[in-house]
N, CA, C and O of each residue as an XYZ file, in Angstrom:
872
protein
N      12.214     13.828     -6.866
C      10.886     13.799     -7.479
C      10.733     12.579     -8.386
O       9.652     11.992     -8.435
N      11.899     12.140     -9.184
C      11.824     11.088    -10.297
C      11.969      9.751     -9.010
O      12.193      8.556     -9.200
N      11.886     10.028     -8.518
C      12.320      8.622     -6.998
C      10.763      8.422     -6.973
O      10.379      7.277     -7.212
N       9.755      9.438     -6.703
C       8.444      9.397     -5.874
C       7.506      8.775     -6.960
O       6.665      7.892     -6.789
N       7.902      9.566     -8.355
C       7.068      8.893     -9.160
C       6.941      7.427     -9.520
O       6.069      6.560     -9.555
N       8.296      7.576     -9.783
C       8.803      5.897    -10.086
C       8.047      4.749     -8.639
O       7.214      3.844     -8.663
N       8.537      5.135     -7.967
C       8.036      4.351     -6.479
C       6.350      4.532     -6.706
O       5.813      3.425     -6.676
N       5.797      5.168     -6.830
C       4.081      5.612     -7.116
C       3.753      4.717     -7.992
O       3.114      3.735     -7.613
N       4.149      4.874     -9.459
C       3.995      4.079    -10.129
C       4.274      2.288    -10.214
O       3.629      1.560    -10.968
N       5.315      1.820     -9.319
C       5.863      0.476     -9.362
C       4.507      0.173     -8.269
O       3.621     -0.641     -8.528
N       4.554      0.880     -7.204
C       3.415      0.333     -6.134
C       2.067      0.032     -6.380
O       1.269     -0.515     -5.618
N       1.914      0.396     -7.388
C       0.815      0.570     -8.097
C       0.100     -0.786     -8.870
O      -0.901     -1.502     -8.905
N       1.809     -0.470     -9.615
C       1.331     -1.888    -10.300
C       1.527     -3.357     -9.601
O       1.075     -4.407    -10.059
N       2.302     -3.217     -8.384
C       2.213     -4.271     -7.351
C       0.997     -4.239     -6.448
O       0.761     -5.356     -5.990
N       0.346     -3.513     -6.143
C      -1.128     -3.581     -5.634
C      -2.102     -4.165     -6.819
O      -2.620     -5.257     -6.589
N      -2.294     -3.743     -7.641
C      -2.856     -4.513     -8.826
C      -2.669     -5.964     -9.248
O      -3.513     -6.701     -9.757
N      -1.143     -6.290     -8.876
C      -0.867     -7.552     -9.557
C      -0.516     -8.241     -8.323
O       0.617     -8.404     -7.870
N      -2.085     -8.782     -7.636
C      -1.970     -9.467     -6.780
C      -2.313    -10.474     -7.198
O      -3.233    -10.772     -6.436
N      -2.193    -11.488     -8.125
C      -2.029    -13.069     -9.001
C      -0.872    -13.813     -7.985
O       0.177    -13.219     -8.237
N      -0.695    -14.506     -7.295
C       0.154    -15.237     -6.849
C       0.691    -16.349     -7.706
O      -0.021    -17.350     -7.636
N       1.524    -16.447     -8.335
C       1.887    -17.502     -8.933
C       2.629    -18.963     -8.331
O       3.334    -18.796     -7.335
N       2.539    -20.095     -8.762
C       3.332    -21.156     -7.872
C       4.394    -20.888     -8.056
O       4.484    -20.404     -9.185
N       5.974    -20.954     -7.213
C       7.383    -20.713     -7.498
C       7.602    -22.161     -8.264
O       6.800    -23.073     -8.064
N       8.443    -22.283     -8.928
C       9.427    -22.950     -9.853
C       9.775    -24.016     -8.785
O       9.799    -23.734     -7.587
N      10.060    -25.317     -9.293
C      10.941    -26.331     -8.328
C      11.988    -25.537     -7.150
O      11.744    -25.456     -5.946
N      12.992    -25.083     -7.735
C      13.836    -24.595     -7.616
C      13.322    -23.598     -5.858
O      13.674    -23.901     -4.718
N      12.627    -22.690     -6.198
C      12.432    -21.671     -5.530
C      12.110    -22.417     -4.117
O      12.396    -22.189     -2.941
N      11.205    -23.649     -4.968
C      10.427    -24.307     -3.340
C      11.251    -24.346     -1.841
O      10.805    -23.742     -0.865
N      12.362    -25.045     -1.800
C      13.199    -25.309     -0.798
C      13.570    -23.858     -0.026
O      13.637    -23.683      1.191
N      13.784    -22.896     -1.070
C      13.860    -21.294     -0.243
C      12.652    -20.861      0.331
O      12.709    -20.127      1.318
N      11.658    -21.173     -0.095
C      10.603    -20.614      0.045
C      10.159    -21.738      1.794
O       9.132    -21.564      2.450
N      10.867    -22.406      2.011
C      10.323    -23.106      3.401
C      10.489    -22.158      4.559
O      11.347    -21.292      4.733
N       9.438    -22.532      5.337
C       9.421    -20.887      6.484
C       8.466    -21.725      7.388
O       7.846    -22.759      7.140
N       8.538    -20.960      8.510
C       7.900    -21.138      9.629
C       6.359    -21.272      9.666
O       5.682    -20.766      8.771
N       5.813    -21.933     10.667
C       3.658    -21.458     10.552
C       3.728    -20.025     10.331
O       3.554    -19.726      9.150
N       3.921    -19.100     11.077
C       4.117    -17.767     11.066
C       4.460    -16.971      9.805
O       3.717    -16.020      9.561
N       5.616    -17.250      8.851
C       5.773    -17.052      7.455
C       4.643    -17.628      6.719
O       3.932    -16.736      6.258
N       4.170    -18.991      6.410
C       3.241    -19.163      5.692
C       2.202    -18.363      5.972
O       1.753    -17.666      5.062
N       1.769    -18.323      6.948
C       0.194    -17.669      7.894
C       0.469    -16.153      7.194
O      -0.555    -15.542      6.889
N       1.885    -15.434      6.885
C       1.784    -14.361      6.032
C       1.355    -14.387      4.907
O       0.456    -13.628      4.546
N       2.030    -15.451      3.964
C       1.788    -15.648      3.031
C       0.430    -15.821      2.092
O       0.066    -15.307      1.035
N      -0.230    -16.959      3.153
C      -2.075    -16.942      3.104
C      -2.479    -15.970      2.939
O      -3.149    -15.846      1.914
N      -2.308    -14.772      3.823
C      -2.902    -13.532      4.322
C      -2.925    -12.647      2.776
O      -3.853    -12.038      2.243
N      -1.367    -12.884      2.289
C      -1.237    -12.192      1.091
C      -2.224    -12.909      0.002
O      -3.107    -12.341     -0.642
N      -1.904    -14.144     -0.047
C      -3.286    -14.720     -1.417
C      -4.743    -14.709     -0.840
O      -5.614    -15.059     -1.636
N      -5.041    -14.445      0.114
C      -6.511    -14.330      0.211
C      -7.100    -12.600     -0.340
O      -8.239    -12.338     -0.728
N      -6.065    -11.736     -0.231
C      -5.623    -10.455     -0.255
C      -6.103    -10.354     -1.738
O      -7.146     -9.822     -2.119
N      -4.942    -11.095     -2.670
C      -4.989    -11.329     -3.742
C      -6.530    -11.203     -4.306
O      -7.192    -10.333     -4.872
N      -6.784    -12.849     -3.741
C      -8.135    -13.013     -4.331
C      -9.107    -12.493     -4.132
O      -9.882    -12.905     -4.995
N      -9.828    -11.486     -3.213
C      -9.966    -10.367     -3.362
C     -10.059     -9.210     -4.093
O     -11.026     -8.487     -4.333
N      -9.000     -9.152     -4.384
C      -8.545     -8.084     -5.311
C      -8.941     -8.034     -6.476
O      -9.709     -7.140     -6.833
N      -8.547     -8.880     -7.221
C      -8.581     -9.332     -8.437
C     -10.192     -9.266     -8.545
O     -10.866     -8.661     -9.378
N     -10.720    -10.273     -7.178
C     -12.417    -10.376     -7.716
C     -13.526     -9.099     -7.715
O     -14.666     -9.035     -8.174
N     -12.707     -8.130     -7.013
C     -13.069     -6.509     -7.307
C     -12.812     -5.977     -8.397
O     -13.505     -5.063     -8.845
N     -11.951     -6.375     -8.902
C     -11.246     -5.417    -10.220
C     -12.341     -6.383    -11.260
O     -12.914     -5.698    -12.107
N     -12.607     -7.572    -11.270
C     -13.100     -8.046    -12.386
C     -15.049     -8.314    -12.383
O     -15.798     -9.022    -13.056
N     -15.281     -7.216    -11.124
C     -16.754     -6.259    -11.282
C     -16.923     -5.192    -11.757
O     -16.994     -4.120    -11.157
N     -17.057     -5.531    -13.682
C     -17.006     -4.592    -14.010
C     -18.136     -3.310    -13.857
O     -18.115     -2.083    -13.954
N     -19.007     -4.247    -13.595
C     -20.378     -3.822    -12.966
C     -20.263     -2.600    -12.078
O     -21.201     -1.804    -12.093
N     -19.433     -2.415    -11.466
C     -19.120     -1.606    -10.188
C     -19.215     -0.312    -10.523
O     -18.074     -0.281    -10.984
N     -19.603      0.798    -10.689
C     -19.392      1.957    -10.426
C     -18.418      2.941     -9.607
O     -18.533      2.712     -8.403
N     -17.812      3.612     -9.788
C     -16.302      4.481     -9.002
C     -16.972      4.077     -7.820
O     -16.782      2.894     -7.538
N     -17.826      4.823     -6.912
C     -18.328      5.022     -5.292
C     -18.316      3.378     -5.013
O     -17.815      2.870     -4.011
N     -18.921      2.694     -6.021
C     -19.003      1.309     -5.083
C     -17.233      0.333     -5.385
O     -16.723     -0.507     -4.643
N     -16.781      0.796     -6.517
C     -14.987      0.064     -6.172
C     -14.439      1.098     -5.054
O     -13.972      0.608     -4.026
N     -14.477      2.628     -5.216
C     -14.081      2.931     -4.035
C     -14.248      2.276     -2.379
O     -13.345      1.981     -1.596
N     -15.472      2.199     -2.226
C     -15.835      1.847     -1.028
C     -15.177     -0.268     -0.851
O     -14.881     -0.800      0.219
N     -15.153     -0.790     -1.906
C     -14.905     -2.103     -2.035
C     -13.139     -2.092     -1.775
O     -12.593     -3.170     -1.545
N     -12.462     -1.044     -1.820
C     -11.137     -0.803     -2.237
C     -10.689     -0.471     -0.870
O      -9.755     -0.985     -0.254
N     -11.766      0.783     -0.352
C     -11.844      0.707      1.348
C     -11.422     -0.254      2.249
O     -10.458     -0.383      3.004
N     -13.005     -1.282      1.789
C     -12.824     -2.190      2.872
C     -11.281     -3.697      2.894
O     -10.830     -4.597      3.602
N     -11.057     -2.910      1.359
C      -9.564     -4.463      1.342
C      -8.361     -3.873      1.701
O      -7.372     -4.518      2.049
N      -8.426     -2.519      1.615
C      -7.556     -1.263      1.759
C      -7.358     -1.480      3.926
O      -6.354     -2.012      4.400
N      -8.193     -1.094      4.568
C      -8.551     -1.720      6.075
C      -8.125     -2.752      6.585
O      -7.544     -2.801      7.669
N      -8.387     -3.762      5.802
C      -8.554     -5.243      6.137
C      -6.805     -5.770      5.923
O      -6.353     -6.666      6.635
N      -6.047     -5.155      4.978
C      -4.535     -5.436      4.445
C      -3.525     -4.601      4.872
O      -2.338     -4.914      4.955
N      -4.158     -3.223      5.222
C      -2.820     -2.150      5.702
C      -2.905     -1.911      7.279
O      -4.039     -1.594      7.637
N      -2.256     -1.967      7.978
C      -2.330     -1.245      9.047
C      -2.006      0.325      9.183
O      -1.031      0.921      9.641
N      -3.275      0.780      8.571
C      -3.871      2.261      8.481
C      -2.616      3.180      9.475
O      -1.651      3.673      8.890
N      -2.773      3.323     10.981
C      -2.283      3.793     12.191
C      -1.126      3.921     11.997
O      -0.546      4.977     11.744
N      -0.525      2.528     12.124
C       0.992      2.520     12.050
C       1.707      3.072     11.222
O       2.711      3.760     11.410
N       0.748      2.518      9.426
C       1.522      3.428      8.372
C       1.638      5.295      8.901
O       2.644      5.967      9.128
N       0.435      5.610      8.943
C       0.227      6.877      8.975
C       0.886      7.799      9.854
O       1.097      8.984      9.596
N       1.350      6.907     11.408
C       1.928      7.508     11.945
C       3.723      7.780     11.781
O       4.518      8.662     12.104
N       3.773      6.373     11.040
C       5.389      6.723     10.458
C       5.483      7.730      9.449
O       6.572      8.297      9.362
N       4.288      8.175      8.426
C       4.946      8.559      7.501
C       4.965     10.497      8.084
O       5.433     11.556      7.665
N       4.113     10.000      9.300
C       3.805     11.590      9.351
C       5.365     12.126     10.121
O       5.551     13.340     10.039
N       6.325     11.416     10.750
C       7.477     11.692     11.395
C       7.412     11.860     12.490
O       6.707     11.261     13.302
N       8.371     12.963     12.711
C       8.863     13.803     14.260
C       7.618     14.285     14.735
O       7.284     14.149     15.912
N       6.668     15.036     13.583
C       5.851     15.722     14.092
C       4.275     15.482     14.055
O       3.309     16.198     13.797
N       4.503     13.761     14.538
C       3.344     12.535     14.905
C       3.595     13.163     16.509
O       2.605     13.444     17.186
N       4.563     13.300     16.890
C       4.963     13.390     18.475
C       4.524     14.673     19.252
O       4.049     14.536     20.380
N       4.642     15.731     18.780
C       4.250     17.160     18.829
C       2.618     17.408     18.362
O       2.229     18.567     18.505
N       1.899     16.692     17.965
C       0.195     16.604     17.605
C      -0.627     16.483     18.670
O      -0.584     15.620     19.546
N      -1.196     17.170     18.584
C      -2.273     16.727     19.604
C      -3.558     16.051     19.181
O      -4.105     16.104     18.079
N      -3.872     15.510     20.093
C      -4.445     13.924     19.555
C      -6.304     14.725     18.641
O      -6.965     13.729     18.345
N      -7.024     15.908     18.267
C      -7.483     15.958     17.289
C      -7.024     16.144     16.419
O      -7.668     16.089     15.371
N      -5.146     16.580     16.437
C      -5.089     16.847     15.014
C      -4.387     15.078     14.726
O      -4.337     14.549     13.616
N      -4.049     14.620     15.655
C      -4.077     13.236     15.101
C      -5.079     12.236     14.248
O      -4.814     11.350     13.436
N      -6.290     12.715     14.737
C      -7.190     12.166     14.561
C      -7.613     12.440     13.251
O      -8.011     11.568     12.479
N      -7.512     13.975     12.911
C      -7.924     14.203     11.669
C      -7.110     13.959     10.844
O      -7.590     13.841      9.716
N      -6.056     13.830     10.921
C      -4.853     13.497      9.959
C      -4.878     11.982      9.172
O      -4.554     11.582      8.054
N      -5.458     11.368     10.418
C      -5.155      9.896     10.191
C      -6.806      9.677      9.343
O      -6.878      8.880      8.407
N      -7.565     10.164      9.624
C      -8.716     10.432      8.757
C      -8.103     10.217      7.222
O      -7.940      9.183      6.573
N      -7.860     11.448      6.941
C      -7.610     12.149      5.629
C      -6.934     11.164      5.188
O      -7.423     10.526      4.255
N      -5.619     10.763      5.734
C      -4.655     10.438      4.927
C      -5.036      8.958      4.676
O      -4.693      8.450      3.608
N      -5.850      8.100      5.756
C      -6.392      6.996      5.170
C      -7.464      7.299      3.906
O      -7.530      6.358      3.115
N      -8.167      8.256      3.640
C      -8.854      8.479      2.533
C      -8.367      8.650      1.333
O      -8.758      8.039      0.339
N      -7.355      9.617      1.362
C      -6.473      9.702      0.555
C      -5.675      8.699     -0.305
O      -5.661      8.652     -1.535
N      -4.989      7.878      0.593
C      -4.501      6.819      0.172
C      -5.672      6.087     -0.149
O      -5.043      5.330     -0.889
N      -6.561      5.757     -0.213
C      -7.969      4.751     -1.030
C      -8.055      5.370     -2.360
O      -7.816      4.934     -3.486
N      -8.434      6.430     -1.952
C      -8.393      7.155     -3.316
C      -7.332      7.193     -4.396
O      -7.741      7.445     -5.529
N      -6.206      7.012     -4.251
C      -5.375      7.075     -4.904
C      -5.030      5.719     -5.623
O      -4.429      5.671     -6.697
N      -5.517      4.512     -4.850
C      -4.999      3.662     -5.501
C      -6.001      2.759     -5.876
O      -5.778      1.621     -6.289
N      -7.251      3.333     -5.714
C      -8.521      3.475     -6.345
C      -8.555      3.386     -7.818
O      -9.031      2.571     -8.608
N      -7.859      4.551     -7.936
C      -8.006      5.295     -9.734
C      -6.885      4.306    -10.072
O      -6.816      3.658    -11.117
N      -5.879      4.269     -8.891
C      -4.866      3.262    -10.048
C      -4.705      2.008    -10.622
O      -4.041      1.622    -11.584
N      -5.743      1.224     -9.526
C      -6.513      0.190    -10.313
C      -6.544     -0.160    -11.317
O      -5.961     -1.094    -11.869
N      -7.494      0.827    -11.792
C      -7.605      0.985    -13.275
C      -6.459      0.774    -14.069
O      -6.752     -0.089    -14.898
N      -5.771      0.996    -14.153
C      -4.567      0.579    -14.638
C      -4.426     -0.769    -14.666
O      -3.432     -1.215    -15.239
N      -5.239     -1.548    -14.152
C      -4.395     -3.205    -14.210
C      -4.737     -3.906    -15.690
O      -5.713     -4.055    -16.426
N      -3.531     -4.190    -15.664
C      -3.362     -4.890    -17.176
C      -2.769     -5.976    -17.252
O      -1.661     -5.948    -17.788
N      -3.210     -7.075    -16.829
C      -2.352     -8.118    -16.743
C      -1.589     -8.526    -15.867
O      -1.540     -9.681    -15.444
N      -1.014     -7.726    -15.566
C       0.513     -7.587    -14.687
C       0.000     -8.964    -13.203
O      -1.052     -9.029    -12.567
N       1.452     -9.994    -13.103
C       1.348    -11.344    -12.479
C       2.323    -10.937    -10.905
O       3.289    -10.200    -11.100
N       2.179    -11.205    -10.047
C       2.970    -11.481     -9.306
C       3.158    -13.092     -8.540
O       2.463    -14.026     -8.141
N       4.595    -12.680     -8.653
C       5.368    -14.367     -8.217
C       6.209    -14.232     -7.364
O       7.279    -13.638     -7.492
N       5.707    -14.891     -6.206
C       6.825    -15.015     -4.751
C       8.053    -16.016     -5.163
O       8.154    -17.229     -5.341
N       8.807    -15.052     -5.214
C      10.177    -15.957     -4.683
C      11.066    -16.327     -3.528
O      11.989    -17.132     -3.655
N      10.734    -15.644     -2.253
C      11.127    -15.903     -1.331
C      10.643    -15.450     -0.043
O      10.224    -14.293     -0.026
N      10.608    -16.110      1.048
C       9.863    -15.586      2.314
C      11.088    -15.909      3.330
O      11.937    -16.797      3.246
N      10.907    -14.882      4.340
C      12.067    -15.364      5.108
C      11.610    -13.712      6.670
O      11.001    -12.698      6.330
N      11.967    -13.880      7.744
C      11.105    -13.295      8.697
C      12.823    -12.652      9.517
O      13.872    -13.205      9.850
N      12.288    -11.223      9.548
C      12.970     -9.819     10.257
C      12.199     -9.621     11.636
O      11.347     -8.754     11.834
N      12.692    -10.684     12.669
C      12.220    -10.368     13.926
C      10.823    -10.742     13.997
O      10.415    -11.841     13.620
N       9.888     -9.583     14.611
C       8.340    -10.222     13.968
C       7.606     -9.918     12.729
O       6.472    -10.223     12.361
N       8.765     -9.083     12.056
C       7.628     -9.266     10.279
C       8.392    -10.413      9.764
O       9.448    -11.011      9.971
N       7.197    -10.443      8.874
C       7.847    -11.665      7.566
C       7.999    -10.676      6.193
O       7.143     -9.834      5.926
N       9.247    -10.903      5.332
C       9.490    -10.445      4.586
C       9.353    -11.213      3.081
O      10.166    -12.011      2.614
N       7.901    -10.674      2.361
C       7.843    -11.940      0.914
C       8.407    -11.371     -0.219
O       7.923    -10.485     -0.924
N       9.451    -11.937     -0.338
C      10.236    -10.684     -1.809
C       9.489    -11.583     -2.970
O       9.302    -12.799     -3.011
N       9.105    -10.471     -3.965
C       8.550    -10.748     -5.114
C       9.250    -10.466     -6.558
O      10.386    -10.005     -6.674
N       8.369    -10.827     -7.671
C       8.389    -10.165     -9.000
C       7.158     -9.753     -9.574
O       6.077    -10.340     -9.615
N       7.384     -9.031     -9.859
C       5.735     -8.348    -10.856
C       6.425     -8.741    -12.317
O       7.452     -8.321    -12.852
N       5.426     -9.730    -12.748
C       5.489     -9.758    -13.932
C       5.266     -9.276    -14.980
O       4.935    -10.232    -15.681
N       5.225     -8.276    -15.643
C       4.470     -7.455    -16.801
C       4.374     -7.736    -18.420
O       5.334     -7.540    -19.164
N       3.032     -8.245    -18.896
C       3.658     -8.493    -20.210
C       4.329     -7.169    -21.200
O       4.011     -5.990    -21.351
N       5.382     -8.025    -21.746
C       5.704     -7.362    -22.913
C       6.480     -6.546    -22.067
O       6.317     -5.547    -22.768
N       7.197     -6.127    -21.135
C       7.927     -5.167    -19.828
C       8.818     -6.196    -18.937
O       8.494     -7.310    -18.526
N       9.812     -5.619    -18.795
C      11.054     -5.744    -17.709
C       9.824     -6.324    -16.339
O       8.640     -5.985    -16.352
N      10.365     -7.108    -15.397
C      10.062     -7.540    -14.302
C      10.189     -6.650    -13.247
O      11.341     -6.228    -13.137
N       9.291     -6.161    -12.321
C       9.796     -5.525    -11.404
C       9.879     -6.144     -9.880
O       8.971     -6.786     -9.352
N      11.056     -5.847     -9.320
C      10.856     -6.348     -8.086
C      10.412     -6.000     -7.093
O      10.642     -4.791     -7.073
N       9.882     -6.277     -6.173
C       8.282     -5.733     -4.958
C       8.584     -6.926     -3.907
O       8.505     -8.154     -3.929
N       8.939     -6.013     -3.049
C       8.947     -6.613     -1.572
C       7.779     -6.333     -0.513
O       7.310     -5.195     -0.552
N       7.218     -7.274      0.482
C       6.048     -6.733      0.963
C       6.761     -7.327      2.870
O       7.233     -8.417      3.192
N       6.615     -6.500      3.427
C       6.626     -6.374      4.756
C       5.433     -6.366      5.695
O       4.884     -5.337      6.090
N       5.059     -7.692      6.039
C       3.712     -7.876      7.109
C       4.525     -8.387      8.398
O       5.608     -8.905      8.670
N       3.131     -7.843      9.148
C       3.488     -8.125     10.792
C       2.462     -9.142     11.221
O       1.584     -9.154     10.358
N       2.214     -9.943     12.119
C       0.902    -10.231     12.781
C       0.546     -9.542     14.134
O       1.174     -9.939     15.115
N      -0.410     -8.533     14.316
C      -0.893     -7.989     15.262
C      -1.929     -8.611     15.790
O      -2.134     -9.764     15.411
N      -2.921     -7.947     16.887
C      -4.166     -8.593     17.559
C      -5.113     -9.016     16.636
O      -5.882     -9.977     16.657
N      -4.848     -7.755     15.472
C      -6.072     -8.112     13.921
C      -5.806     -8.731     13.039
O      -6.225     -8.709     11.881
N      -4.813     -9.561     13.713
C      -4.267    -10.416     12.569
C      -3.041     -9.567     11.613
O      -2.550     -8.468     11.873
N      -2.686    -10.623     10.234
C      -1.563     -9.855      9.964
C      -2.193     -8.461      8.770
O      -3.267     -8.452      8.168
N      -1.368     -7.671      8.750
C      -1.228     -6.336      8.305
C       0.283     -6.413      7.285
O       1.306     -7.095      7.336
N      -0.211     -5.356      6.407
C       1.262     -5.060      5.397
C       1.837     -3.567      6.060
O       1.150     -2.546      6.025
N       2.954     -3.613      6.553
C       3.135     -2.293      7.114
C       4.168     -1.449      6.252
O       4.680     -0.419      6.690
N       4.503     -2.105      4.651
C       5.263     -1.491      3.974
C       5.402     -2.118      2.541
O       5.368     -3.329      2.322
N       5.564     -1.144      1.601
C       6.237     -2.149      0.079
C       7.171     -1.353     -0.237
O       7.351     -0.152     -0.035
N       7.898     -2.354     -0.887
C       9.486     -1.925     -1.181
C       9.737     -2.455     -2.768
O       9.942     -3.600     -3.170
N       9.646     -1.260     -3.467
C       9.891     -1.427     -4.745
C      11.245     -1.083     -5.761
O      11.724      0.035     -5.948
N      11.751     -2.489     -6.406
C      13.175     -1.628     -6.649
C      14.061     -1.533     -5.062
O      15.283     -1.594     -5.201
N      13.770     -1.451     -4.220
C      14.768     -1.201     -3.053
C      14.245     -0.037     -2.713
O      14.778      0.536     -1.762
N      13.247      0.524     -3.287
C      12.840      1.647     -2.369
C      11.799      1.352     -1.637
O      10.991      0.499     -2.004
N      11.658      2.149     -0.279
C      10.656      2.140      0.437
C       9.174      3.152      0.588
O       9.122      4.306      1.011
N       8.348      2.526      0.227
C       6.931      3.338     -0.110
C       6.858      4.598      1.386
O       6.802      5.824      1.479
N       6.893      3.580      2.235
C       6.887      4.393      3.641
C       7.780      5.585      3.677
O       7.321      6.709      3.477
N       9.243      5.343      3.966
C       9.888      5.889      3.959
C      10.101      7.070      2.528
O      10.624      8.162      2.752
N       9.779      6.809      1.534
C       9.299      7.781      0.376
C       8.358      8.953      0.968
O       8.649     10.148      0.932
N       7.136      8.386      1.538
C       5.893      9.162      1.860
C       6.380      9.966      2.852
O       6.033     11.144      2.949
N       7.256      9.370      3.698
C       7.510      9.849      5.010
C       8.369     11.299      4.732
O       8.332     12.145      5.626
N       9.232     11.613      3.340
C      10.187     12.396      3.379
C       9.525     13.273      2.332
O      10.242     14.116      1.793
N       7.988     13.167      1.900
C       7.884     13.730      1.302
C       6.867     15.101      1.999
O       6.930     16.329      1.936
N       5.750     13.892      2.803
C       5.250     14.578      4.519
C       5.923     15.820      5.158
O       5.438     16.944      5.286
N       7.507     15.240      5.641
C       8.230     15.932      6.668
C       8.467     17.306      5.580
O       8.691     18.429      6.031
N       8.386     17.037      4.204
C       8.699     18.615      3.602
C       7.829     19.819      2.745
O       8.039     20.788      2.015
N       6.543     18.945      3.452
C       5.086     19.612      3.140
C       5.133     20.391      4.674
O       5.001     21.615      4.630
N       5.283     19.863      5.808
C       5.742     20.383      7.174
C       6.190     21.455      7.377
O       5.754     22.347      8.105
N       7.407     21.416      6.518
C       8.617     22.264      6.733
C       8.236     23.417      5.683
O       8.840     24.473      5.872
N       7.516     23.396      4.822
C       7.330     24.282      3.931
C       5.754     25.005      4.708
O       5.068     25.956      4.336
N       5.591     23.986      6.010
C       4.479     25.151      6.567
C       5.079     25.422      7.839
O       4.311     25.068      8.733
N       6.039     25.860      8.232
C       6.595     26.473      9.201
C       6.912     25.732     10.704
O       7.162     26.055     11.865
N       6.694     24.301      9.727
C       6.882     23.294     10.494
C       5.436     22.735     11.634
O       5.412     22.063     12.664
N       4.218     23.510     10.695
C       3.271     22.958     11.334
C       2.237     22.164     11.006
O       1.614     22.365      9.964
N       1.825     20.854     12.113
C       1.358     19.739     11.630
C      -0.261     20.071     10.447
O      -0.686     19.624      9.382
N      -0.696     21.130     11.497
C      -1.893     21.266     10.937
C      -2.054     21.777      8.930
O      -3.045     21.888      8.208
N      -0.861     21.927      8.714
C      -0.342     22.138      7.336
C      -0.133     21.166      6.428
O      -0.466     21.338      5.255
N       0.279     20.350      6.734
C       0.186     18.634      6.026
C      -1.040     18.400      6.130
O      -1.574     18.272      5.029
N      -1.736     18.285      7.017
C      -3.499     18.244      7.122
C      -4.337     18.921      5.979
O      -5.112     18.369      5.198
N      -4.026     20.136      6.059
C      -4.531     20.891      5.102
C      -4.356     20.410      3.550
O      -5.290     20.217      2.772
N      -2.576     20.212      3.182
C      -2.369     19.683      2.113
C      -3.000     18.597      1.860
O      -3.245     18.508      0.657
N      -3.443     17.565      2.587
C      -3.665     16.416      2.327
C      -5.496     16.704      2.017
O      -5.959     16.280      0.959
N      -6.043     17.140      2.614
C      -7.070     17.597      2.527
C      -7.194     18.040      1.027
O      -7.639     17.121      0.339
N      -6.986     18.934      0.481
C      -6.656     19.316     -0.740
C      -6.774     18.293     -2.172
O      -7.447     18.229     -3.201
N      -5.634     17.549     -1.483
C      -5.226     16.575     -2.599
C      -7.112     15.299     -2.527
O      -7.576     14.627     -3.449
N      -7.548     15.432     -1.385
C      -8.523     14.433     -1.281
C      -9.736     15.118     -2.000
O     -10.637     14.397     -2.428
N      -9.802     16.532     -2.159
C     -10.700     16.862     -2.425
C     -10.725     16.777     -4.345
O     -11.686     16.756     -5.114
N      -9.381     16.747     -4.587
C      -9.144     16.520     -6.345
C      -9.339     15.505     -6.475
O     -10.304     15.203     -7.176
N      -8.657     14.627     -5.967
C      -9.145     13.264     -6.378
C     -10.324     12.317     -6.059
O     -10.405     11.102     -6.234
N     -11.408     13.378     -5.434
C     -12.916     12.861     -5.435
C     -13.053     13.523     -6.857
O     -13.430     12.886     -7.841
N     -12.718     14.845     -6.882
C     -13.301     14.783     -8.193
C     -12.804     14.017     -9.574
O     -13.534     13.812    -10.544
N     -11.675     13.707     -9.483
C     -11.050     12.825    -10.187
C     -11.835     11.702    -10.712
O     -11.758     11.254    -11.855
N     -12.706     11.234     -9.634
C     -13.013      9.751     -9.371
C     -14.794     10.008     -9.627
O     -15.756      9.239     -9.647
N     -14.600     11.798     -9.837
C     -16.215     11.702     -9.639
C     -17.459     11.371     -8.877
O     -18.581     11.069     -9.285
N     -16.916     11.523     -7.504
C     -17.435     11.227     -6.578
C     -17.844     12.635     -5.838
O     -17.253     13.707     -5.712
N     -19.190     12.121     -5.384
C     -19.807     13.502     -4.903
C     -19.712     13.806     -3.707
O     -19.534     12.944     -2.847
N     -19.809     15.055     -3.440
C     -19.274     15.551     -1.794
C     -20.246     15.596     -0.978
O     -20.052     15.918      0.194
């Protein structure tokens, strides 16, 4: 449980602290990579800038950063892929409406969640220190800078697909967001008798608190 939070919380503040900083002399020469590595890299500072230029409308109202959070949320994750890893073994055993609704929810869910956590941004810098490519992802290991706070380290895992590139994972500390979600899924499952439509439900649940959370109307 102290794993999920911690990982919740670090991801958090690495979605927020999308500031790209220039690396140090030093870093430059590591940091040399392929068209393909850079073309990640872009992907991540356009991401960035973005981000940041949402968070700093203050103008915005919850429904309209939600929906703004949506569309950068779409445009940066590969929704599918995440969703289908985190859901496990029993992505395979679904039948394709309860796929459908699952992958619904849980893309909502996840908006929502990191929606509210937004809010939270305080400063916090991130600085690439190294890029370097695992087959066809590129792997950009980072630092989150925090004032006045320890550095945290945040790894981001993109692919390039037909839609261009996608983040299909963050790795905070050495832990994996995916693989976190994924083991936390398989025991919402198992605590429903091992049936899919039970994670559905849970997730459902949790979407319906955190509209109200967010104050958003049904």
């Amino acid at each position: 449980m102290y794993t999920r939070r911690l990982v919740g919380g670090l991801i958090a503040s690495a979605a927020v602290a999308f500031i790209l900083q220039a690396a140090p002399p030093a870093a430059q020469s590591a940091m040399a990579a392929s068209e393909h590595a850079e073309g990640a890299k872009a992907f991540l500072q356009s991401l960035a800038d973005r981000t940041i230029s949402t968070l700093n409308q203050k103008q915005l109202d919850q429904p309209q950063r939600v929906n703004a959070f949506r569309q950068l949320f779409a445009e940066g994750f590969d929704v599918p892929s995440i969703g289908q890893f985190v859901a496990g073994r029993a992505w395979t055993k679904a039948t394709e409406p309860q796929k459908l609704a699952y992958l619904k929810v849980f893309e909502e869910v996840t908006i929502l969640t990191w929606a509210l956590r937004f809010e939270q941004y305080s400063g916090e810098k991130l600085s690439i220190e190294r890029i370097r490519e695992d087959g066809k992802a590129v792997l950009l290991e980072s630092l989150i800078v925090r004032p006045g706070k320890e550095s945290i380290r945040v790894d981001w895992r993109i692919e390039k697909g037909k839609n261009g590139y996608k983040i299909l994972d963050i790795v905070a500390e050495g832990t994996s967001l995916a693989i976190a979600q994924r083991a936390d899924y398989t025991a919402v499952i198992q605590q429903n008798n091992g049936e899919f439509d039970g994670l559905i439900r849970a997730l459902r649940d949790k979407q319906k608190k955190l509209r109200q959370q967010a104050k958003l109307e049904d």
